[in-house]
Phi, psi and omega in degrees: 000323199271329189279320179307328188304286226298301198310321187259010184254354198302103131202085183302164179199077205262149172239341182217168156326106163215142187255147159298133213282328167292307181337129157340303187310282184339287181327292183304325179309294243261325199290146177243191186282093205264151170316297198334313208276292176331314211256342171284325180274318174280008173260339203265336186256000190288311159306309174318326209215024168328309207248038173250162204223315187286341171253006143305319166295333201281327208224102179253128105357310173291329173279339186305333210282304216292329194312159167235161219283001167254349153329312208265347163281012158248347156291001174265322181292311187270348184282287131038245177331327202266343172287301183322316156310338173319287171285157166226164184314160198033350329162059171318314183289321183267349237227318187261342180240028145285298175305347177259345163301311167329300195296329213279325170340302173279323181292253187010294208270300207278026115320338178247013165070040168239094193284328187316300196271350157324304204273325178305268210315316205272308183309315193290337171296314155338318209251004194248310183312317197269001174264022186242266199236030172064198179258345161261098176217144163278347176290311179309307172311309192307316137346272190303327146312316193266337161294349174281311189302308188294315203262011167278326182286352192268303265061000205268086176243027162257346201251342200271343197272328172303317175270005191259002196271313151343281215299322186289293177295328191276330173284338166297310158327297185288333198234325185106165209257038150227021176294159164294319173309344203262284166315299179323292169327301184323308209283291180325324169262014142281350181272296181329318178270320164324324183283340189249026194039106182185068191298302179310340180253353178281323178290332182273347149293323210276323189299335192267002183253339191267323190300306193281340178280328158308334181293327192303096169307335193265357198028052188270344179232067139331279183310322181264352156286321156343254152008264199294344156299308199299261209332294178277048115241001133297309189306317188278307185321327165321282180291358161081050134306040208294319185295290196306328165319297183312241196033270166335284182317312255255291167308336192273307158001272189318288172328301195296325206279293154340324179274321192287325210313286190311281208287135198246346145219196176060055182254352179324267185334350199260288166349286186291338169291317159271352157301301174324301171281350159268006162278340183261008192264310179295012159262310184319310197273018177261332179296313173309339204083347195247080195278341157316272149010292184302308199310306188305334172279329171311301187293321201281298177318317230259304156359305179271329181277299207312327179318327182246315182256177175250158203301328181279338189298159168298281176340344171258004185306298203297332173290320179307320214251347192268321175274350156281346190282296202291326204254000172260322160320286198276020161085015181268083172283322210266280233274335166314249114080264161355298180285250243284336169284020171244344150269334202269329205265308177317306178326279199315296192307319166302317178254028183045006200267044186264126174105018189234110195274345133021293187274088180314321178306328174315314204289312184305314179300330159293303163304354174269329191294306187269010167269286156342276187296335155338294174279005190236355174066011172256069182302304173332308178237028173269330159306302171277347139263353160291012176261340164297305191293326180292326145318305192301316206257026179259308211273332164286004193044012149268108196266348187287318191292315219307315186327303194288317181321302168301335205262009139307296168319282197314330183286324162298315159326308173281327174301328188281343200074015179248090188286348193278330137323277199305326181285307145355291183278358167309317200251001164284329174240055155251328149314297211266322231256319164298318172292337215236289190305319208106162156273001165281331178332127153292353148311277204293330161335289165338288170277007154280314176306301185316263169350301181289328176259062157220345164272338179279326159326306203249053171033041157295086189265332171269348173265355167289286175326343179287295178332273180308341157315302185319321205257310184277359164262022190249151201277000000 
């Protein structure tokens, strides 16, 4: 069903590199060097050498966690040395956890976007595993996967597809071609094609990862089906597919919700993994025009995130601002209104910034609010906050910002029927726009004009003339 959809809409025009956001690639781009990782090689080599005392001192977890990433690679250089010392002819066991240093080596550096050296370390994990135990090994495959992964990051995808297309025949040989570890591979070299606009063989991966991973009685590779739905609805989203995108999402939904179903703690993460997919299916239905739709996807994350955060949290500000965006689209200005003071006040309060006016986030809020109410013809209070803002950029000298504001301020005035508030803010800041600008400025022209047909409404004829003195003595 998915390969008909996608097949008949694929015709990328990719301009740059883009990785799925899930993806090993993505993963491996972004992470930065962590406790965590410090405590996994060291508990992996600690099993290796349990009863060795001198490589207890060498490689500590505790001391690792503390280490900074070139620290801890040279504490990887004495571990090196210190395997190497070890080893003896035929000795398989010290030989497979030399090659495996490597390979923690090669995950390290291109965790830390050092791909180069990175691709280095995993070759030598390569030339030692197959001079061990030949190439049909799952240690090989594993290898041979992750050179692909290194040399994708490079550009190299024809040299990168030969190796993860290696790792893929020998775990098929070894495991059989519906293992999960099999599927794991597809959806990584369907990532491979995918980052590199190559949709049809990125689709023909994601379908063979998807055929095995549904077969899983055991549902261990939940996440990465997941993972490869998210994936065929980038492919659609690419391609401005928004119905087949929701679809997609809709499945990876469905999946995540099986996974939050199984856990019985920890669900924070799950929470956010679906919140996640329901912003994006409500951007697909914001793409569509159909921002009601959007919105309800919207309500349905902030659902999920509350799950995690409390309603009052920072982390709900953008929703809150999303939903006045939606509710001012479909003409509801007082509930617009509403939504953006309940981000500004949640704002303030999480940041202590209430009242400072300082705080450019303060401002965009304000211009949204007094945008609104502008347009909702509720002048009242479109006037008092565009009267902040005119504060904020008066006392900051950005006087180039001041023009739409005033010239807002002052038209709410005249709807209200006080043209004498409005000739007031014309001509103060026709003073100041002439001190700053000039009389050629288009701005003060503007609020020279402005100024004259409201003095002529209200038949001031000698203060039209004040006006035109004013502009010709001004430099």
């Amino acid at each position: 069903m998915f390969r008909k959809i996608l097949l008949s809409r694929i015709t990328f025009t990719y301009s740059s590199l883009k990785f799925p956001q899930h993806s090993s690639l993505f993963k491996y781009h972004n992470l930065s060097f962590s406790k965590g990782f410090h405590q996994t090689l060291s508990q992996h080599f600690t099993r290796l050498f349990s009863d060795n005392q001198e490589f207890k001192q060498l490689i500590d977890k505790n001391i690792l966690a503390s280490k900074s990433l070139e620290e801890v690679l040279e504490h990887y250089q004495q571990l090196i040395k210190f395997q190497e010392n070890q080893l003896e002819e035929g000795d398989l066991t010290s030989q497979k956890s030399l090659a495996h240093t490597y390979f923690e080596i090669s995950n390290l550096l291109r965790e830390n976007d050092k791909f180069v050296e990175s691709q280095e370390s995993i070759m030598k994990a390569l030339e030692i595993g197959l001079k061990c135990t030949g190439e049909q090994d799952l240690d090989i495959a594993k290898y041979y996967l992750n050179l692909g992964i290194c040399q994708s990051t490079q550009g190299e995808i024809e040299e990168s597809v030969i190796s993860m297309q290696k790792a893929i025949d020998i775990q098929i040989n070894l495991l059989g071609e519906n293992h999960n570890e099999v599927g794991k591979s597809y959806m990584e070299l369907g990532n491979v094609y995918h980052a590199f606009d190559k949709p049809l063989e990125a689709l023909e991966n994601y379908e063979k990862c998807i055929e095995i991973f549904t077969e899983d009685s055991n549902g261990e590779c939940k996440e990465e089906l997941a993972n490869v739905w998210d994936s065929l609805a980038d492919l659609s989203i690419q391609n401005e597919g928004w119905e087949e995108a929701i679809e997609y999402f809709n499945e990876a939904l469905e999946v995540r919700n099986e996974i939050l179903a199984r856990l019985e703690a920890n669900k924070e993460e799950e929470h956010q993994s679906i919140a996640i997919l329901y912003e994006k299916i409500a951007e697909c239905y914001k793409e569509k025009g159909d921002f009601s739709r959007a919105k309800e996807s919207y309500e349905k994350a902030i659902h999920e995130y509350n799950q995690v955060y409390d309603k009052e949290s920072f982390e709900m500000v953008p929703f809150y601002q999303l939903f006045g965006h939606y509710a001012f689209l479909e003409g509801n200005y007082e509930e617009s209104i509403e939504y953006y003071k309940t981000a500004l006040r949640i704002y303030t309060s999480n940041t202590e910034s209430e009242g400072l006016v300082e705080d450019f986030e303060v401002i965009e809020m304000y211009k949204e609010i007094a945008n609104v109410a502008y347009q909702g013809g509720n002048y009242n209070e479109s006037i008092e906050y565009d009267t902040k803002i005119l504060e904020f950029y008066r006392r900051n000298k950005y006087m180039a910002k001041m023009e739409e504001f005033c010239e807002r301020i002052a038209k709410a005035y005249v709807n209200l029927g006080n043209n004498e508030k409005a000739i007031n803010i014309y001509r103060q800041v026709l003073v100041e726009f002439l001190d700053y600008f000039g009389k050629d400025d288009s701005g003060v022209k503007k609020f020279a004009d402005a100024l004259k047909d409201l003095y002529q409404m209200e038949e001031k004829y000698e203060e039209i003339k004040d006006i035109d003195e004013l502009l010709e003595k001004s430099k």
